[in-house]
C-alpha positions as a printed NumPy array, in Angstrom:
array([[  4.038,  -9.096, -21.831],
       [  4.334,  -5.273, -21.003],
       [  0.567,  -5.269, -21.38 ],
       [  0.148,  -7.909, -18.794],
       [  2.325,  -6.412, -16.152],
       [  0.763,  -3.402, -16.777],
       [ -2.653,  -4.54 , -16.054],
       [ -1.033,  -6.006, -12.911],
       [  0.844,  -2.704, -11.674],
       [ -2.601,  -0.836, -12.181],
       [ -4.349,  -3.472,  -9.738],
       [ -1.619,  -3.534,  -6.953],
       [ -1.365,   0.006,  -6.93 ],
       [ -5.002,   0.565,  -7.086],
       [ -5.682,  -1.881,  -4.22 ],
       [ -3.458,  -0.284,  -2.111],
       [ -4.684,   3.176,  -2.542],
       [ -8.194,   2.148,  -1.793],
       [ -7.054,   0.141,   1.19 ],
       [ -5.668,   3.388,   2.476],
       [ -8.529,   5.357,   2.047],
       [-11.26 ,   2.974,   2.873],
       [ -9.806,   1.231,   5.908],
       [-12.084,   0.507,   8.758],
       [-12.434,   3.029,  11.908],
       [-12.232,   1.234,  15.192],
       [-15.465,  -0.236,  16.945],
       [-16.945,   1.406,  20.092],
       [-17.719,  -1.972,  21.218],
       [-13.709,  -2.261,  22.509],
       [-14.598,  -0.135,  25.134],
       [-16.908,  -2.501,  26.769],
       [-15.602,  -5.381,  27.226],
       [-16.395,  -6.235,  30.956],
       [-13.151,  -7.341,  32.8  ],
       [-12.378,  -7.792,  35.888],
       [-12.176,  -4.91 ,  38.136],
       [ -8.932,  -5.97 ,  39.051],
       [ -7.583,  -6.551,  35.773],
       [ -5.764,  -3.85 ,  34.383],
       [ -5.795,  -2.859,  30.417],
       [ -5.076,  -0.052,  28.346],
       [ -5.647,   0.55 ,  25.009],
       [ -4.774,   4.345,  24.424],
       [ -8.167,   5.146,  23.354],
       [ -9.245,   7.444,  26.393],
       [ -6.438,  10.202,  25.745],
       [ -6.659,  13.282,  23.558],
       [ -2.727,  13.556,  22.699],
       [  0.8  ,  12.673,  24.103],
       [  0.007,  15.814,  26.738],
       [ -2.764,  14.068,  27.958],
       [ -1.33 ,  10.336,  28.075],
       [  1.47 ,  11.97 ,  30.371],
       [ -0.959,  12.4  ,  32.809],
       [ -1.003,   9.363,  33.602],
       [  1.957,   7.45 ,  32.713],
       [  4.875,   8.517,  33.796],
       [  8.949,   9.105,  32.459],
       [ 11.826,   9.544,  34.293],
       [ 13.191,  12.85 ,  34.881],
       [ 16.719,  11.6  ,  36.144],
       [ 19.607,  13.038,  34.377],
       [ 22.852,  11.868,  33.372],
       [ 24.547,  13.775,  36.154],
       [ 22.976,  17.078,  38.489],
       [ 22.465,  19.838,  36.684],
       [ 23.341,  18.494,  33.162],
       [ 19.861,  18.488,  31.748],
       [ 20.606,  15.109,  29.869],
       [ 17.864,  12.463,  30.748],
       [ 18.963,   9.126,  31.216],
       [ 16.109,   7.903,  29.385],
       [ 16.074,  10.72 ,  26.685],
       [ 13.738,   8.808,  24.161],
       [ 10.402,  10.757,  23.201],
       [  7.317,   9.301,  23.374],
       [  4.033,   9.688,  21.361],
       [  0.357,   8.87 ,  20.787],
       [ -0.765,   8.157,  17.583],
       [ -1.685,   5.736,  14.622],
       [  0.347,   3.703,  12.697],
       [  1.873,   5.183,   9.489],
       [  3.552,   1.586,   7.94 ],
       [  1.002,  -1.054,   6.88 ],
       [ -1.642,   0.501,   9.423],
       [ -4.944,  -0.946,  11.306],
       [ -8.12 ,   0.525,  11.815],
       [ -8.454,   4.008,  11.545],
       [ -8.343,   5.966,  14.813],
       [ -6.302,   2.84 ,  16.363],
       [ -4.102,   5.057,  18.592],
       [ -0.897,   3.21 ,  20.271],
       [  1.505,   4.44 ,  22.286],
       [  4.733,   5.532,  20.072],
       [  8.69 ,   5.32 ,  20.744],
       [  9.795,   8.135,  18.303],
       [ 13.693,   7.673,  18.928],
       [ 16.084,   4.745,  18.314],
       [ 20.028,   4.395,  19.093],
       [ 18.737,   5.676,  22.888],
       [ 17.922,   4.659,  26.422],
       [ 13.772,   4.763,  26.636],
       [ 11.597,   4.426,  29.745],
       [  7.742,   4.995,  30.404],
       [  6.049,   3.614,  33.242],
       [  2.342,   3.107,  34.423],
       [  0.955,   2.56 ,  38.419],
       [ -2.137,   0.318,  38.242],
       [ -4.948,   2.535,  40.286],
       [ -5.244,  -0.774,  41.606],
       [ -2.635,  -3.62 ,  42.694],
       [ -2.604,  -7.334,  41.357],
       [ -2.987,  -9.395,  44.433],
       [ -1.506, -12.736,  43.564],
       [ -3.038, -15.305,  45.603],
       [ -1.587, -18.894,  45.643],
       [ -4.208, -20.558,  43.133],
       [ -4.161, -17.492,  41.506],
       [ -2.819, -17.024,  37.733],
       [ -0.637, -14.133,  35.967],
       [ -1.523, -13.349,  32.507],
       [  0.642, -10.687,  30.433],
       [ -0.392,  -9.893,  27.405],
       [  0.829,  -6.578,  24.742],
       [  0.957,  -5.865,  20.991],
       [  3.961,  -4.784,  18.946],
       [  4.51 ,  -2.998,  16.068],
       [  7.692,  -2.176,  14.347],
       [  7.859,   0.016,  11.662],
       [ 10.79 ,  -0.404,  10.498],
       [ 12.764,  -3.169,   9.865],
       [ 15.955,  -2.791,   9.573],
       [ 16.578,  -2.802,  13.637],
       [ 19.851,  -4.54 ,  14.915],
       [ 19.541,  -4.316,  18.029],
       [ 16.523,  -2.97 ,  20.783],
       [ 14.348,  -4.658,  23.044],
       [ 10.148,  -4.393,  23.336],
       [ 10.022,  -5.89 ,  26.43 ],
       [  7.765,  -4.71 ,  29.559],
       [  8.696,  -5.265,  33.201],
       [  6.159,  -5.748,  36.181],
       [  6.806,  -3.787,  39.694],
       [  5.679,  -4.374,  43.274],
       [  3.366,  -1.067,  43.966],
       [  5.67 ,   1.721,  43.78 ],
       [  4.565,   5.531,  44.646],
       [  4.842,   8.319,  41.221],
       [  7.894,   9.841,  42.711],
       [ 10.003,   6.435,  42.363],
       [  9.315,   6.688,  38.32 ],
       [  9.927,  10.228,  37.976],
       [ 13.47 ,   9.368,  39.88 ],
       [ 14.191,   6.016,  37.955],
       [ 17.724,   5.663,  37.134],
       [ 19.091,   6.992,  40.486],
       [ 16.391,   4.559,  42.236],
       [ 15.341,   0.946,  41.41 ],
       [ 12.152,  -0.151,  42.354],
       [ 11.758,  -3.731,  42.709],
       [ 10.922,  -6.314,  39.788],
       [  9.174,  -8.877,  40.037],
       [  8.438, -10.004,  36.464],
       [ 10.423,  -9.117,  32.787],
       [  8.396, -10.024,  29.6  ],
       [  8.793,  -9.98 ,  25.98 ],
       [ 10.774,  -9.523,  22.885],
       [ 14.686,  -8.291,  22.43 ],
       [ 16.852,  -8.751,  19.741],
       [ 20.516,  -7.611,  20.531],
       [ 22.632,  -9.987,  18.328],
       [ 24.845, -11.44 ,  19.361],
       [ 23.819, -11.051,  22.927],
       [ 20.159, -11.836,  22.211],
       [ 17.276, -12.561,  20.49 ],
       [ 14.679, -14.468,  22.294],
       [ 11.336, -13.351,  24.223],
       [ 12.618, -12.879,  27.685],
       [ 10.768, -14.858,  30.795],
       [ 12.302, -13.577,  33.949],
       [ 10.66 , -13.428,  38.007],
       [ 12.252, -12.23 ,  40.983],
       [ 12.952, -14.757,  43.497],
       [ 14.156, -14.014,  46.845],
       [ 16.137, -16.622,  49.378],
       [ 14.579, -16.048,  52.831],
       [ 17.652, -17.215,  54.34 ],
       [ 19.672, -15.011,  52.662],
       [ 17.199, -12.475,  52.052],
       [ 18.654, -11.907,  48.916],
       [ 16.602, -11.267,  45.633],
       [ 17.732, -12.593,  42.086],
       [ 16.155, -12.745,  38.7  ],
       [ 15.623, -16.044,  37.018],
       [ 15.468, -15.576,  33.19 ],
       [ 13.962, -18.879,  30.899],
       [ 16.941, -20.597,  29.751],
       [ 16.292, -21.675,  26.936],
       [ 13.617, -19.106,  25.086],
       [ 12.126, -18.487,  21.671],
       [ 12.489, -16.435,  18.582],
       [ 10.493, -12.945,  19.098],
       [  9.216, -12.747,  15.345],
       [ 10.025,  -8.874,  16.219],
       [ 11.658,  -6.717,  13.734],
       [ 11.016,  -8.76 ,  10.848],
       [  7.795,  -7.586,   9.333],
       [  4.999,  -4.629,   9.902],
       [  2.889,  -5.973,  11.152],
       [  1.196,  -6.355,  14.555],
       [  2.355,  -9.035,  16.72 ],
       [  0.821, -10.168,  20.203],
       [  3.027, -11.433,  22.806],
       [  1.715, -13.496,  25.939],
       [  2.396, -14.742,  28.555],
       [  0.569, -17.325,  31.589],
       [  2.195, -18.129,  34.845],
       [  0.17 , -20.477,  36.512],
       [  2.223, -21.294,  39.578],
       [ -0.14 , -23.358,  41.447],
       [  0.432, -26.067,  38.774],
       [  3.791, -25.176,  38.258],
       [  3.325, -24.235,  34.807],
       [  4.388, -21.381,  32.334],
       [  3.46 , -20.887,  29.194],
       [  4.474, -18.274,  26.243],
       [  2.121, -17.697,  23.139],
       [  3.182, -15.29 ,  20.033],
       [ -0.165, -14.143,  17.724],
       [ -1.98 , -16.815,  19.504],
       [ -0.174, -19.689,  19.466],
       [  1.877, -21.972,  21.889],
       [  5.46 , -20.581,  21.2  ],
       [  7.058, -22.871,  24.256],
       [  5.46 , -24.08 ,  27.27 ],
       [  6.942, -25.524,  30.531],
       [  7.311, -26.47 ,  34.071],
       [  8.597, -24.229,  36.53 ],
       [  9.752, -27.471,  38.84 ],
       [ 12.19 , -29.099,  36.075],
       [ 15.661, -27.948,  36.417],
       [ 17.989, -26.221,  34.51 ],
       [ 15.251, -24.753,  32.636],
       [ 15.925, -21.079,  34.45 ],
       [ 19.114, -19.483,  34.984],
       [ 20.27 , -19.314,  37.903],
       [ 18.183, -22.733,  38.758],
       [ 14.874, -21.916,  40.294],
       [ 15.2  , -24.787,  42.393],
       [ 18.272, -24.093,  44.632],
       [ 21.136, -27.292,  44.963],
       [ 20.803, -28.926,  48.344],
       [ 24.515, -29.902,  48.304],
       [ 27.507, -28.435,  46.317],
       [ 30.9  , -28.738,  45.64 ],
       [ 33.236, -27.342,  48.399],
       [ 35.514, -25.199,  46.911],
       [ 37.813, -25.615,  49.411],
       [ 38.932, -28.888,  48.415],
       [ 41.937, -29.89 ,  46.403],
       [ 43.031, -33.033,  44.367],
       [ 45.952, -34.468,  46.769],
       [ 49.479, -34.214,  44.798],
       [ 49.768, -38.341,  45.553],
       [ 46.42 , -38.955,  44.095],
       [ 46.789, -41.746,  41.429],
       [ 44.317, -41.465,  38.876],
       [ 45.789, -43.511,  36.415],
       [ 43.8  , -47.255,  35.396],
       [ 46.682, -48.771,  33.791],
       [ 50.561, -47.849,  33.539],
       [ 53.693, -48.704,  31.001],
       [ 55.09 , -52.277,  32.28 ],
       [ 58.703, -50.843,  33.838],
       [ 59.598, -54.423,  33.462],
       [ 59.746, -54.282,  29.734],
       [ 61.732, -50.539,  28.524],
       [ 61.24 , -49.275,  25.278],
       [ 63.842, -50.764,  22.413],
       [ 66.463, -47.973,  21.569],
       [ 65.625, -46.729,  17.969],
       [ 61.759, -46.967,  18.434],
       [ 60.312, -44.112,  16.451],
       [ 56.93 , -43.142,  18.327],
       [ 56.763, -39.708,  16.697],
       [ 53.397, -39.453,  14.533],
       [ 53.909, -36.172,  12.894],
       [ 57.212, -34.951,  11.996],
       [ 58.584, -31.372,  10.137],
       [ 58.923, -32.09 ,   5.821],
       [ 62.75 , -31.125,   5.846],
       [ 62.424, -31.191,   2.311],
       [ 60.171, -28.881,   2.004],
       [ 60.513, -25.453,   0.179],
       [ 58.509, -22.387,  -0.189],
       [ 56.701, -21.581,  -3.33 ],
       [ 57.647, -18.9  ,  -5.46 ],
       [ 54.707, -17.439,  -5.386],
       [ 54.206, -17.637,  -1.689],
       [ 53.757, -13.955,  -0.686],
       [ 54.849, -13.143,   3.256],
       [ 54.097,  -9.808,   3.247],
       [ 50.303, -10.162,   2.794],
       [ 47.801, -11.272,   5.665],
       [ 46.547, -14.512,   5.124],
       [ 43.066, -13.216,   7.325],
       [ 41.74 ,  -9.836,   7.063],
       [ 38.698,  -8.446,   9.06 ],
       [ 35.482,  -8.913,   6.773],
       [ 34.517,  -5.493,   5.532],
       [ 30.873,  -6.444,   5.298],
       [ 30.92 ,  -6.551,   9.486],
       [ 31.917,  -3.362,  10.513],
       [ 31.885,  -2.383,  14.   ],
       [ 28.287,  -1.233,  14.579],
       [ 27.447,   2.262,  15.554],
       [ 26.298,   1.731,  18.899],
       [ 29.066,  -0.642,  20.064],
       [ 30.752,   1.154,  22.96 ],
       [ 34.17 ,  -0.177,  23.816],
       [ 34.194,   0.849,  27.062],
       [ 30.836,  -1.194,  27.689],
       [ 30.504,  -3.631,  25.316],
       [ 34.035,  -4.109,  25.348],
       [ 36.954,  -4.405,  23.059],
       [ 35.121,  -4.995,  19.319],
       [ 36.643,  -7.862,  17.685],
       [ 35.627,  -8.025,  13.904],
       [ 34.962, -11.496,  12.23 ],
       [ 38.188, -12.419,   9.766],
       [ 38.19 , -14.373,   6.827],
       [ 40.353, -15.065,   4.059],
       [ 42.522, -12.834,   2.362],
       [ 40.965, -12.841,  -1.005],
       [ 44.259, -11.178,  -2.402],
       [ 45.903, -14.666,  -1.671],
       [ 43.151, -16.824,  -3.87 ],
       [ 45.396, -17.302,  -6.484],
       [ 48.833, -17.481,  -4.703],
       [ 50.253, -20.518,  -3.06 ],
       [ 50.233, -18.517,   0.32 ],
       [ 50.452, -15.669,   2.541],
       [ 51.701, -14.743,   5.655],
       [ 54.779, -16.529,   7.475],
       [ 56.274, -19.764,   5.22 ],
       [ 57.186, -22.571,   7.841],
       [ 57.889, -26.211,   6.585],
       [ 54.939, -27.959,   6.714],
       [ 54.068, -31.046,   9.086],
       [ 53.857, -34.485,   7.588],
       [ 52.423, -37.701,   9.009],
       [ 56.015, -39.751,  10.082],
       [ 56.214, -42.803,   7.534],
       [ 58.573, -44.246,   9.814],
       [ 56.241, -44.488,  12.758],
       [ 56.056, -47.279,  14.81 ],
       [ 53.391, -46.638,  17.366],
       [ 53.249, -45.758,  20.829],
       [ 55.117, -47.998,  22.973],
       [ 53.925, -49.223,  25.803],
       [ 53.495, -52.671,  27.419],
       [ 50.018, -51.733,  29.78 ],
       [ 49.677, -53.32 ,  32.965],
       [ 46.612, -52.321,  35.435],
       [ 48.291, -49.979,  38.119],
       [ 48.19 , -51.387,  41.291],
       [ 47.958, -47.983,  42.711],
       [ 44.489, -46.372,  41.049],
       [ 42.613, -44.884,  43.636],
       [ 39.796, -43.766,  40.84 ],
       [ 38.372, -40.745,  39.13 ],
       [ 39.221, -38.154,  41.62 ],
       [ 36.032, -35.975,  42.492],
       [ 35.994, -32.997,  45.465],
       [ 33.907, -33.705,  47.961],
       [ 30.446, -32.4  ,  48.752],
       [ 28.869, -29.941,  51.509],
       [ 25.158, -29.231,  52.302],
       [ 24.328, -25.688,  50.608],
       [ 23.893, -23.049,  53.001],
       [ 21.392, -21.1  ,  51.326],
       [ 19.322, -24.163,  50.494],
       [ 15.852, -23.812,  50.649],
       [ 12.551, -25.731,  49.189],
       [  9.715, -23.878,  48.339],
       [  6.691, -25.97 ,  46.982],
       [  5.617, -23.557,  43.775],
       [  9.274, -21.849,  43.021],
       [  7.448, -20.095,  39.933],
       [  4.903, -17.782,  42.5  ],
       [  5.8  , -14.316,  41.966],
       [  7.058, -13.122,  45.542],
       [  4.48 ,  -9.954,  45.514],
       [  1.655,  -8.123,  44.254],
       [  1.723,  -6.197,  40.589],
       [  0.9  ,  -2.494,  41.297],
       [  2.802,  -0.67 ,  38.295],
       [  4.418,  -1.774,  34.905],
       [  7.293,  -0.114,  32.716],
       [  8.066,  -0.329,  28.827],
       [ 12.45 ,   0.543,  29.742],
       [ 14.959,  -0.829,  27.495],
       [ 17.723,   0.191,  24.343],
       [ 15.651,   1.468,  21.884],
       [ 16.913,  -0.138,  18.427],
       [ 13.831,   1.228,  16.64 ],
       [ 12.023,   4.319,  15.488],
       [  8.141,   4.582,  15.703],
       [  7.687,   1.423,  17.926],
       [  4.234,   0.976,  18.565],
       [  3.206,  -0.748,  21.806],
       [ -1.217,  -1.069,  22.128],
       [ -3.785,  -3.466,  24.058],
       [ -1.633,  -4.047,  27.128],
       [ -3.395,  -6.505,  29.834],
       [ -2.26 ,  -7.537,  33.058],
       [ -4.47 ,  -9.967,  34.971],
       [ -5.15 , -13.377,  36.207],
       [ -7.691, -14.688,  33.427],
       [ -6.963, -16.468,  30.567],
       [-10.523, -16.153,  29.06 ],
       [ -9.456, -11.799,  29.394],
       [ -6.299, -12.017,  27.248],
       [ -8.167, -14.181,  24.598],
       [-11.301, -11.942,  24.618],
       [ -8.756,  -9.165,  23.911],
       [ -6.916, -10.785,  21.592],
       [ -9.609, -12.025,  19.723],
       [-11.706,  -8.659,  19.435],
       [ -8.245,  -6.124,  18.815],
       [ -5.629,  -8.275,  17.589],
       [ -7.4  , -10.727,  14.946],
       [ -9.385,  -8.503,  13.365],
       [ -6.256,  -5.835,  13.233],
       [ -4.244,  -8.028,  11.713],
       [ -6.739,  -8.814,   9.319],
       [ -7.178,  -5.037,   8.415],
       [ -3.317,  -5.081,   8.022],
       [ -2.841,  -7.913,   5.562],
       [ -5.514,  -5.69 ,   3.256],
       [ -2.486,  -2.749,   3.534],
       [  0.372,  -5.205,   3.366],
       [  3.242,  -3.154,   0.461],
       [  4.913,  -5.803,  -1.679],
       [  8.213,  -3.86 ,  -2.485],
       [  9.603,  -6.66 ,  -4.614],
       [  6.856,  -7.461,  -6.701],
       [  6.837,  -3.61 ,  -7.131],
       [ 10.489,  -3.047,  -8.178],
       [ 10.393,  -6.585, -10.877],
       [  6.77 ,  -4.913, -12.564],
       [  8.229,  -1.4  , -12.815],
       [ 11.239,  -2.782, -13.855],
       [  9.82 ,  -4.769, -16.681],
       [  7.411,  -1.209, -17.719],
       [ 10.68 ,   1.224, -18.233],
       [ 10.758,  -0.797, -21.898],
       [  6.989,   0.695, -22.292],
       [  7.112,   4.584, -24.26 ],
       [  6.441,   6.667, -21.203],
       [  3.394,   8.825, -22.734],
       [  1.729,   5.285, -23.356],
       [  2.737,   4.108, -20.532],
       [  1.247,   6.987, -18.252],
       [ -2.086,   6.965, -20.477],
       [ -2.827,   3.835, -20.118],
       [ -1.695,   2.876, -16.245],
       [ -4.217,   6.084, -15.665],
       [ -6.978,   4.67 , -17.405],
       [ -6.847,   1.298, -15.814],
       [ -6.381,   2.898, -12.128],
       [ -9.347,   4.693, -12.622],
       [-11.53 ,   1.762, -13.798],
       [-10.244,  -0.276, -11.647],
       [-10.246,   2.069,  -8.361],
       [-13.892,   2.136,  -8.426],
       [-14.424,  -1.978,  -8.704],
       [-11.283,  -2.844,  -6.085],
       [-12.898,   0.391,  -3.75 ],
       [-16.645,  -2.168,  -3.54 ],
       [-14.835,  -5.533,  -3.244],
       [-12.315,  -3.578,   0.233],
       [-15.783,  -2.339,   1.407],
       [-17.208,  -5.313,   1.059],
       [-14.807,  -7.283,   2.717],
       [-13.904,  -4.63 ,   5.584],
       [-17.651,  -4.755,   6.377],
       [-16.717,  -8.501,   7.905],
       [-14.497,  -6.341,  10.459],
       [-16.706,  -3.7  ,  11.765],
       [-19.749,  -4.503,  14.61 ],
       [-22.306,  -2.509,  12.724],
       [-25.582,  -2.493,  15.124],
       [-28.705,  -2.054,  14.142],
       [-28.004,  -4.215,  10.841],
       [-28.341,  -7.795,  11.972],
       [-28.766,  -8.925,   8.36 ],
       [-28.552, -12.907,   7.79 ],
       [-25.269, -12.257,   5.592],
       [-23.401, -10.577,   8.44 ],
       [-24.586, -13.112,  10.788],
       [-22.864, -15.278,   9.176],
       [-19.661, -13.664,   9.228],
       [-19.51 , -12.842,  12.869],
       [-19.951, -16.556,  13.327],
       [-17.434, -17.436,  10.876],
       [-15.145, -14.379,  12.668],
       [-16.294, -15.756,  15.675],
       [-15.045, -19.55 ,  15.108],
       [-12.014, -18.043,  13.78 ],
       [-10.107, -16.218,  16.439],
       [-11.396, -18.42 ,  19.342],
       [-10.208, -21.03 ,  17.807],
       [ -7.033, -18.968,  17.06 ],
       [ -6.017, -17.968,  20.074],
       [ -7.004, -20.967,  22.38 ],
       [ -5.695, -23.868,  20.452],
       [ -2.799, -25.527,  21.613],
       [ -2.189, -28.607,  20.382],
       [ -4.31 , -28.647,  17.336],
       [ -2.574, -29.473,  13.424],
       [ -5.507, -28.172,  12.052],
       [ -4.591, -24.605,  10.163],
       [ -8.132, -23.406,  11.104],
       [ -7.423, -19.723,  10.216],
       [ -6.699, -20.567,   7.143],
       [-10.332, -22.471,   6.371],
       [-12.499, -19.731,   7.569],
       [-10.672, -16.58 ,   6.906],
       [-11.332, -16.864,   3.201],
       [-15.386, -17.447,   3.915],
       [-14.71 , -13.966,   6.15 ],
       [-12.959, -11.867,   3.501],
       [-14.654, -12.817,   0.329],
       [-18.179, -13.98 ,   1.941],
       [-18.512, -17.19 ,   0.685],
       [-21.83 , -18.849,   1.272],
       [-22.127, -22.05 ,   3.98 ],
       [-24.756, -24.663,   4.293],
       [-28.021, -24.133,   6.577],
       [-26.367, -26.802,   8.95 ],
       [-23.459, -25.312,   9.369],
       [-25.086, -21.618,   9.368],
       [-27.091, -22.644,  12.785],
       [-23.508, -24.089,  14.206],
       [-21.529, -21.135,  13.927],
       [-25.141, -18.647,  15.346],
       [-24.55 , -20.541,  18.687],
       [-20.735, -20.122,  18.863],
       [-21.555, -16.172,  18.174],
       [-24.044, -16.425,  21.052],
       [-21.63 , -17.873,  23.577],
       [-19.036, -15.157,  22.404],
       [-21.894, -12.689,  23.082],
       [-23.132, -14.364,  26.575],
       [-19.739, -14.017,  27.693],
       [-18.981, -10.799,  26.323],
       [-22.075,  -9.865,  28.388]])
């Protein structure tokens, strides 16, 4: 048995070391992509360090009060590549070092998002977290109206206006959802509000290391929103039902006036006790009554708490009183009173009255009822109809990453803003599917780890050591071909165009378009072809030529 799981520690370990080593470097191809020139998208590749990112986007330099020299939004920054289950090699992201702090950085697009009527809004960003044992921090990114550099640098003393809030935030037990929230303003009030999804779905953030891609489409001429997480339909809507935003999108023509009160003559009552017929002297109508009889158990200890605050819950480190308010712990019971009768304050019990007679009462309908009484309604003052409530108000000229940081080493990469679909896919597809793909390779299995090692410490340590050596080495070299061979699957390599990579690129191809577009499909797609992509598994001439032409419309598009 030690000889087995010995054999198995050697492979796991030796995988994983030649993952590291041998992981792919990123394709040049990324850079060329050919978007929109109005679509904005930024993948961190184009900047030498942190020095020269800052350049470009922008933190606040607002302090907690003049002169203090304590930022508001004292979280550090950083660009660099993942160190926890990482991607390709030379991936750079941008980095939140800190957690357990406020953390704002902000980018102005050189050019604004004009949002015409017919005109779509597509957000779409990866995450990373690191680490996992987070409790509470938010990913989430937040569109502005164009704003000038000054307004960022002095964020925190002055707020810009939002029109759009996107993405993940786990804050239990405030929150854990994606957020979905647009700026509306009332044009008779000329008042401006933000209307967050109701009703939202679990981020997947914080629970893994891996990469996850979060995105969102607001197609307002239809009146439809949409949320995908790693490429699939997470929840999908219509901006024109109600009750799905809070506060309602769609404003109440009439409400209740306040004003009115319930008259103190208002008879509400349907039927009432005949006063023809009074109730017979002696008529017990009490249900429950005090056990006179009753007395305490020796054992019955007062002077314990029968509920204690549960010691596994303490008060969390960054719960402030002051704004979180008063921390009440969760109680439960006393487990020093498991074996005694009872704790706390002995009172006689209640017992059910076996004496009871019922409730007397001879009904007769009340000649009187003037009905349910319900106040009366007034046309809403600030009632207005707009035909697409989910069009954002302005144009998109700058976004910001600002929120409680709950996380060290946050990676944020591959951030689009834009009003194609087809972009965010083409994206997705050529950064995010084949990352992930590079990350699974990487993936640590810390349990599987702890149960082999665990099982080896009965092995004589010299023995053990010899022979875990000898197997690495043997089996570094064979695990080393079979990575390369199925990294190769991930890397454009031109000037190569072999028959066998064809293949894959088609297969890759079919794979993430399929991926990231389906919507309603029950077919588990990525989990047909992604085994003829990693281990190269040979397909039929038939099927060869179909997956060539979905590569070539990839490529014409790409074009």
């Amino acid at each position: 048995m030690d000889f087995e799981i010995a054999i198995a520690v050697a492979i796991l370990f030796s995988k994983l070391t030649s993952a590291a080593k041998q992981r792919p470097e990123l394709s040049p191809e990324l850079k060329h992509l050919g978007l929109s020139p109005e679509s904005f998208w930024e993948d961190f590749q184009r900047y030498q360090n942190i020095n020269d990112l800052e350049q470009v986007w922008i933190r606040s330099e607002s302090q907690v009060s003049e002169g203090s020299g304590e930022r508001q939004f004292p979280a550090k920054w950083s660009l660099e590549e993942p160190t926890v289950n990482p991607g390709f090699r030379g991936d750079k992201g941008l980095v939140l070092k800190d957690k357990d702090t406020f953390a704002m950085i902000g980018r102005i697009f050189e050019r604004p998002i004009e949002l015409e009527k017919d005109s779509k809004l597509v957000v779409q960003y990866e995450v990373k977290s690191q680490n996992i044992n987070s409790d509470c921090g938010g990913a989430f990114l937040k569109l502005y109206s164009p704003v000038q550099e000054q307004e960022f640098k002095d964020f925190g003393n002055t707020n810009p206006t939002i029109e759009l809030v996107f993405g993940p935030d786990k804050c239990i037990p405030y929150t854990n959802e994606v957020h979905f929230g647009i700026k509306k303003t009332n044009p008779i009030t000329n008042e401006s509000e933000m209307k967050f999804l109701d009703k939202s779905v679990l981020p997947n953030f914080g629970r893994d290391t891996l990469t996850h891609l979060y995105t969102l489409i607001v197609d307002s001429n239809n009146d439809k929103y949409e949320i995908r997480i790693d490429g699939e339909v997470a929840i999908a809507g219509n901006f024109l039902d109600k009750n799905s935003f809070e506060p309602s999108l769609i404003p109440e023509q009439f409400i209740i006036d306040t004003t009115d009160t319930k008259p103190l003559d208002w008879d509400d009552r349907k039927q009432i006790p005949d006063p023809s017929i009074p109730k017979p002297e002696g008529w017990d109508d009490r249900e429950y009554i005090t056990d006179t009889n009753a007395i305490k158990p020796s054992d019955w200890n007062e002077d314990l708490l029968p509920m204690i605050p549960d010691p596994t819950n303490p008060k969390p480190e960054w719960w402030k009183d002051d704004v979180d308010g008063k921390w009440e712990p969760t109680m439960i019971r006393n487990p020093d009173c498991q074996n005694l009768s009872g704790c706390g304050p002995w009172e006689q019990p209640i017992i059910a009255n076996p004496n009871y007679q019922g409730t007397w009462a001879t009904l007769i309908d009340n000649p009187n009822y003037q009905g349910e009484w319900e106040p009366r309604k007034i046309n809403n003052p600030e009632y207005y109809y707009e035909e697409h409530p989910g069009q954002i108000d302005n144009s998109i000229g700058a976004l910001m990453l600002e929120f409680w940081s709950g996380s060290e080493n946050l990676v944020f990469d591959n951030i689009y803003v834009g009003k194609h679909i087809d972009e965010a896919e083409l994206i997705g597809n050529r950064t995010f599917i084949p990352k992930r793909q590079v990350e699974r390779l990487t993936v640590p299995a810390p349990k599987i780890t702890k149960r082999f090692t665990g099982s080896l410490m009965s092995v004589n340590p010299f023995i053990k050591g010899v022979f875990i050596g000898i197997i690495s080495l043997t089996i570094l070299g064979l695990s080393t071909i079979m990575f390369l061979k199925s990294a190769m699957a991930l890397i454009n390599d031109q000037g190569k165009n072999t028959k066998a990579k064809t293949i894959d690129t088609a297969l890759k191809s079919r794979l993430v378009s399929q991926s990231l577009t389906k919507v309603n499909s029950n077919e588990s797609f990525e989990e047909e072809v992604e085994e003829s992509i990693v281990d190269g598994n040979k397909v039929d001439e038939m099927e060869y030529d179909r997956l060539i032409a979905l590569a070539e419309q990839e490529q014409n598009f790409a074009k």
